[in-house]
N, C-alpha and C positions, 0 to 999 in steps of 0.2 A: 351524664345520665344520673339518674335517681331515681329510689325507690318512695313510690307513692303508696304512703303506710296507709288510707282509709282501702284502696283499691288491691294494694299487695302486689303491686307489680313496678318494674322497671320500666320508668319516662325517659323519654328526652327531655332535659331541661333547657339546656343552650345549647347554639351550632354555631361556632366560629369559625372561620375562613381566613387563612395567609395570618394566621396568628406565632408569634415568636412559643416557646417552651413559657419563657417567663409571662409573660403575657399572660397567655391560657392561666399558670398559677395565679396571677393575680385577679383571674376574674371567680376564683373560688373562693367557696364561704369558709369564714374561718372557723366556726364550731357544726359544721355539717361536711359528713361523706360524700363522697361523689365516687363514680367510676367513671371513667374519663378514657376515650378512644382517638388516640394522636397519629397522625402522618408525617413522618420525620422525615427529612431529607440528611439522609446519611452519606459521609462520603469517608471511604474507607482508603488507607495510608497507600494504596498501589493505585488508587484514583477511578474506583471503580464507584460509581455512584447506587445506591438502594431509598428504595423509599418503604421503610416495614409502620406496618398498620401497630402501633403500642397502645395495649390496653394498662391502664394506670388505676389503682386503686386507691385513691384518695382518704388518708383516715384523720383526721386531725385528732389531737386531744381536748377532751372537753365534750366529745361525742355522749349524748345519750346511752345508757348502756342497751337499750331494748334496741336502738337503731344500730350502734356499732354490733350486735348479732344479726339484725337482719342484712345488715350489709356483708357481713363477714361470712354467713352460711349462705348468700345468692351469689358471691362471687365465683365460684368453681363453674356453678351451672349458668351463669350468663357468658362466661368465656365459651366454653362449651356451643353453647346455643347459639353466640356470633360466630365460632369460627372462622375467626377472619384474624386476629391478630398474632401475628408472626410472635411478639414481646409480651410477656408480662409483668410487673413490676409493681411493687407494696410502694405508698409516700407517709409520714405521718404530720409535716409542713407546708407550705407554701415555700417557704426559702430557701427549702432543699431541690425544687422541682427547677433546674437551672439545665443550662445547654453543658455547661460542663458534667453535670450529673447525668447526663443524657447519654451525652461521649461515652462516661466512666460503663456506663452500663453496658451501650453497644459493643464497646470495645471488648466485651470477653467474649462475643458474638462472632469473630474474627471469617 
């Protein structure tokens, strides 16, 4: 998702399907925000399987500074208003959005 600055509101931009962690990063722009809402397929060390809805806030550097505000003060209230994601999580790369970092994350979720 993204925010549509003449309109002031949060789009969908893409919707991807059966996409890997890195994948999804690689289809992000590399000087633009996104908030980004992921379906993980978790599976935890006693073999119980989860699938939690991860909301991602995407921030590269290099962001516009009037966009990196607008992104940064609609993020509380679009969590809020989806209500749906079990996760939430800051990125500030592409190269850091990996399965392992995914793990590292969940796993304090236990």
């Amino acid at each position: 998702m993204k925010i549509d600055k003449d309109r002031l509101m949060v789009v969908l931009d893409e919707d991807f399907d059966n996409v890997s962690i890195e994948e999804l990063a690689a289809e992000l722009p590399e000087t633009q925000s996104r908030y980004v809402m992921y379906s993980y397929r978790h599976e935890r060390a006693d073999g119980r399987v989860s699938f939690p809805l991860i909301f991602i806030y995407y921030n590269p550097t290099g962001v516009k500074p009037e966009m990196h505000m607008m992104y940064a003060s609609s993020k509380t209230a679009l969590v809020q208003k989806l209500d749906c994601a079990s996760k939430v999580f800051d990125i500030r790369t592409q190269e850091e959005m990996t399965h392992e970092w995914l793990k590292d994350k969940l796993a304090f979720f236990k």
